[in-house]
C-alpha positions as CSV (number, residue, x, y, z in Angstrom):
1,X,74.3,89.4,-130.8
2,X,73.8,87.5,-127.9
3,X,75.9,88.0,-124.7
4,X,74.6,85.1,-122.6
5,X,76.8,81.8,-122.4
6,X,79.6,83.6,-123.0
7,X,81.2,80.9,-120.4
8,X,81.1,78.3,-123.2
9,X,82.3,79.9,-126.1
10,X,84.9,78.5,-128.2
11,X,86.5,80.9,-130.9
12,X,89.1,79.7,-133.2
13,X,90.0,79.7,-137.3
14,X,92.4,77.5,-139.2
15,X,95.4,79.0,-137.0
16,X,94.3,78.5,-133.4
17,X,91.5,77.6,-131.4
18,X,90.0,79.1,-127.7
19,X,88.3,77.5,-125.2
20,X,87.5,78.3,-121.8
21,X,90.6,76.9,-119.3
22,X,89.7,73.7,-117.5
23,X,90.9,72.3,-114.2
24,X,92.6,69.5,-116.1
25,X,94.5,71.7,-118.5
26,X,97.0,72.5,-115.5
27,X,99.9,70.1,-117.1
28,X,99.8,71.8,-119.8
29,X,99.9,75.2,-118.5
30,X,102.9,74.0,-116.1
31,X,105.3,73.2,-118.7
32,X,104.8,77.1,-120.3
33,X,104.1,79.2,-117.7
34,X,107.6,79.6,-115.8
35,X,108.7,81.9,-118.4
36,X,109.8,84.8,-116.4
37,X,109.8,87.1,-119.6
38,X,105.9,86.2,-119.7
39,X,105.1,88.4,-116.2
40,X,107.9,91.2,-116.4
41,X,104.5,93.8,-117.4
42,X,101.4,91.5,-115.4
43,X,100.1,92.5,-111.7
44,X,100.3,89.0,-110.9
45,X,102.8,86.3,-111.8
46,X,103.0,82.7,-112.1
47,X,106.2,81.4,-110.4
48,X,105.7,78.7,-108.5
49,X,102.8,75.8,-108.4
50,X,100.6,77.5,-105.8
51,X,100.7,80.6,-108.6
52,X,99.3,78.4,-111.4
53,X,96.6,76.9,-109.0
54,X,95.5,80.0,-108.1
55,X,95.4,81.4,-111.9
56,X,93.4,78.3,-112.9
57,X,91.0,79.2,-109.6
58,X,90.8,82.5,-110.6
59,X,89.9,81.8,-114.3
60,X,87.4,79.6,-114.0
61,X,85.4,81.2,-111.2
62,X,85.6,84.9,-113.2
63,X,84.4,82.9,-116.7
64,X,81.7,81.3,-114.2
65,X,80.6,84.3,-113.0
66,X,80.7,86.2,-116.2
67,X,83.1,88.8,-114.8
68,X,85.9,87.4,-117.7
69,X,86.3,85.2,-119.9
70,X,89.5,83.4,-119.9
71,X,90.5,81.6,-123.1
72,X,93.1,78.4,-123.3
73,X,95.0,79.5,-126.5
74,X,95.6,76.1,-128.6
75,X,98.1,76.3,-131.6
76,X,96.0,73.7,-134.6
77,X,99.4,72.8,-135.6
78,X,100.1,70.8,-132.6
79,X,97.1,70.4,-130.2
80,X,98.9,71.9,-127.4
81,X,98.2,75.0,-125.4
82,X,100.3,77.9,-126.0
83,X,98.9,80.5,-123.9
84,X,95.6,82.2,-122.5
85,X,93.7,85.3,-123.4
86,X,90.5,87.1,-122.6
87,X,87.5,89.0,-123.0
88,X,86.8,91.6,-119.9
89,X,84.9,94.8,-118.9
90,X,82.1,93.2,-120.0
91,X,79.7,95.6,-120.6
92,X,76.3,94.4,-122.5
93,X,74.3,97.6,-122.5
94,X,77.3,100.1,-124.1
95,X,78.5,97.2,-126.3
96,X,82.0,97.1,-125.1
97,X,84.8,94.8,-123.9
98,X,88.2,94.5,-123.0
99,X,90.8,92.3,-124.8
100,X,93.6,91.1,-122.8
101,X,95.3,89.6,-119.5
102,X,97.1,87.8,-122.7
103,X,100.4,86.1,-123.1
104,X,102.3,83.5,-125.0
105,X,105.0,81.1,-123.8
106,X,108.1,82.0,-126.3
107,X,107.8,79.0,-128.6
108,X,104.2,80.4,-129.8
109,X,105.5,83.9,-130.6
110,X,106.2,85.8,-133.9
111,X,104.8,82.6,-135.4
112,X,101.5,83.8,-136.3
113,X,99.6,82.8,-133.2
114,X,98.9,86.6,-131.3
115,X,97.5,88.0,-134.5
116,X,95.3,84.8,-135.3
117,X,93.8,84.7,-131.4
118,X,93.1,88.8,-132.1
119,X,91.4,88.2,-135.2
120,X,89.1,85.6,-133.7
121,X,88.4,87.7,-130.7
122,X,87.5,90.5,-132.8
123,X,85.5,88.8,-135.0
124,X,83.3,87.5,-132.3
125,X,82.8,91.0,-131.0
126,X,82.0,93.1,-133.2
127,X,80.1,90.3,-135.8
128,X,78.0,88.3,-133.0
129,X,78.4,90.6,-129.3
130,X,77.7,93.8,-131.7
131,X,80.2,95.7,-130.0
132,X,80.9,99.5,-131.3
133,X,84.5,99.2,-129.2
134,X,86.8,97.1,-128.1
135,X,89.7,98.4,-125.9
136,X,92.7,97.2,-124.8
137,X,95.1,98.6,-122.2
138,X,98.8,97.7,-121.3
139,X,101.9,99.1,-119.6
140,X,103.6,101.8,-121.0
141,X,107.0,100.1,-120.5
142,X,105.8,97.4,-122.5
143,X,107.3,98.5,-125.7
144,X,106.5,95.0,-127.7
145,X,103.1,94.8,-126.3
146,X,102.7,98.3,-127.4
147,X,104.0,97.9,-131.0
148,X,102.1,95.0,-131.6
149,X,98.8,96.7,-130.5
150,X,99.6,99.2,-133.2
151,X,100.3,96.6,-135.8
152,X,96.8,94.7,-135.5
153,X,95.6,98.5,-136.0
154,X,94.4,99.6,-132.5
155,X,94.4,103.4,-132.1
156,X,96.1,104.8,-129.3
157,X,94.0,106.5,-126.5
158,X,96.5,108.2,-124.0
159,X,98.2,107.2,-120.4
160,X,96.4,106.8,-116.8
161,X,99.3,107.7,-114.5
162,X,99.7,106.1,-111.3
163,X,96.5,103.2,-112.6
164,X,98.3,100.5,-110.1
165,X,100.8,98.8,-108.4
166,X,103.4,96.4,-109.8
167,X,105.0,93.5,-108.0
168,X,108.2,95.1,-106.3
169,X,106.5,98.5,-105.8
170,X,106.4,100.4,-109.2
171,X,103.5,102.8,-109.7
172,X,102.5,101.3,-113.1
173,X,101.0,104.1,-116.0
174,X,98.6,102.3,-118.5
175,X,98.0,103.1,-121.8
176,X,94.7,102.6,-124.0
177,X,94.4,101.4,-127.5
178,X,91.0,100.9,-128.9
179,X,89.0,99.6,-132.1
180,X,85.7,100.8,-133.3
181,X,83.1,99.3,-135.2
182,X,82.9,101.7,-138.0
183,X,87.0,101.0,-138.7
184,X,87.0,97.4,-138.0
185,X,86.3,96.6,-141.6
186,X,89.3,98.7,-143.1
187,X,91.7,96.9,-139.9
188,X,90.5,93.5,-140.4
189,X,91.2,93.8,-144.0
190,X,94.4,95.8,-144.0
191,X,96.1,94.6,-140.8
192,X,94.6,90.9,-141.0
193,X,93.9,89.9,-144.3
194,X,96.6,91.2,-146.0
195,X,98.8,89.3,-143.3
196,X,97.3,86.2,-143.7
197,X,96.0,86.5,-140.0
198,X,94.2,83.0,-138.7
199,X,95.7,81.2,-142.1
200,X,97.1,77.6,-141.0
201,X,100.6,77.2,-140.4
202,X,102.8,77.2,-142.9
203,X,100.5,78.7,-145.5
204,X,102.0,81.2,-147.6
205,X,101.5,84.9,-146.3
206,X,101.2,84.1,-143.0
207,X,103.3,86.4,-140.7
208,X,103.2,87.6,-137.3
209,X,105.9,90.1,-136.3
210,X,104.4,90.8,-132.7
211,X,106.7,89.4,-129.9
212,X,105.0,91.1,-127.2
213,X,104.6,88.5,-123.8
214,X,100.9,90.3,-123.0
215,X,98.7,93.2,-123.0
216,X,97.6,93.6,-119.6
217,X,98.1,91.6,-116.4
């Protein structure tokens, strides 16, 4: 139930693996991450060179530092990198962290990727951090990010109006989902199991019917 070298930690199952980003994965990232679909819901956007600089900056000094931990999502069916995730609001002492600043490039969605890179996250927290809640929060525009929290079996908190400001000026509201230890057991087997969640690709029972871009920018 350790939380220290967090900065380290690779995640994965037969579907995906995570690893922290790296300096040297910014190739990869550039040929996915001029999606503009990917941004329409993140504070930040990644639309030119100088943006993916600074996102790889930005991740690797906040996974450094301990204040996130950003994940390179890698799809085992073909090596490459897919997308990013992480783990933020640390917080050690109440047992509680944040899921998201998560997205796909399209080729990676509805294929079974989102749900595997949830289960493995999940797993990690509650089985080896010992969290009693894991949270999430999006934009309560984001109608596909919102369904597909509710698919993996996150309950619905409510809406903080007015939590921040959008590129272009909006006053963006933000909604929380959350999981909690003593349900985890009945949503990992009801909303992962049964869907074949972190199976390979291919593999029989596998689905994935979240499309959403990301969860919280």
């Amino acid at each position: 139930m350790s939380w220290d070298g967090l900065a380290d930690l690779e995640l994965g199952n037969d579907r995906v693996a995570l690893r922290r980003v790296r300096v040297t994965d910014i190739e990869a990232f550039s040929q996915i991450v001029y999606e503009p679909e990917i941004w329409s819901y993140f504070v930040q956007r990644i639309e030119t060179a100088d943006d993916l600089h600074a996102f790889l900056e930005t991740a690797i000094r906040d996974t450094l530092t301990g204040t996130r931990i950003v994940f390179a999502v890698i799809d085992r069916s073909s090596g490459r990198i897919v997308g990013s995730t992480a783990y933020g609001n640390l917080a050690p002492a109440d047992r509680r962290l944040e899921i998201g600043w998560s997205w796909l490039y399209e080729g990676a969605r509805r294929t079974g990727v989102n749900r595997a890179v949830k289960l493995a996250l999940l797993d990690h927290a509650f089985d080896e951090l010992g969290c009693e809640r894991v949270e999430f929060k999006t934009d309560v525009l984001n109608t596909g990010a919102r369904a597909g929290l509710a698919g993996i079996g996150a309950h619905e908190e409510g809406v903080l109006r007015s939590f921040n400001v959008m590129p272009g000026g909006r006053r963006r509201d933000v909604v929380y989902y959350s999981i909690l230890r003593d349900a985890w057991p009945t949503v990992r087997k009801e909303r992962f199991e049964a869907t074949g969640a972190g199976l390979a690709a291919g593999t029989a029972g596998a689905t994935d019917t979240d499309g959403a871009t990301g969860t919280d920018g």
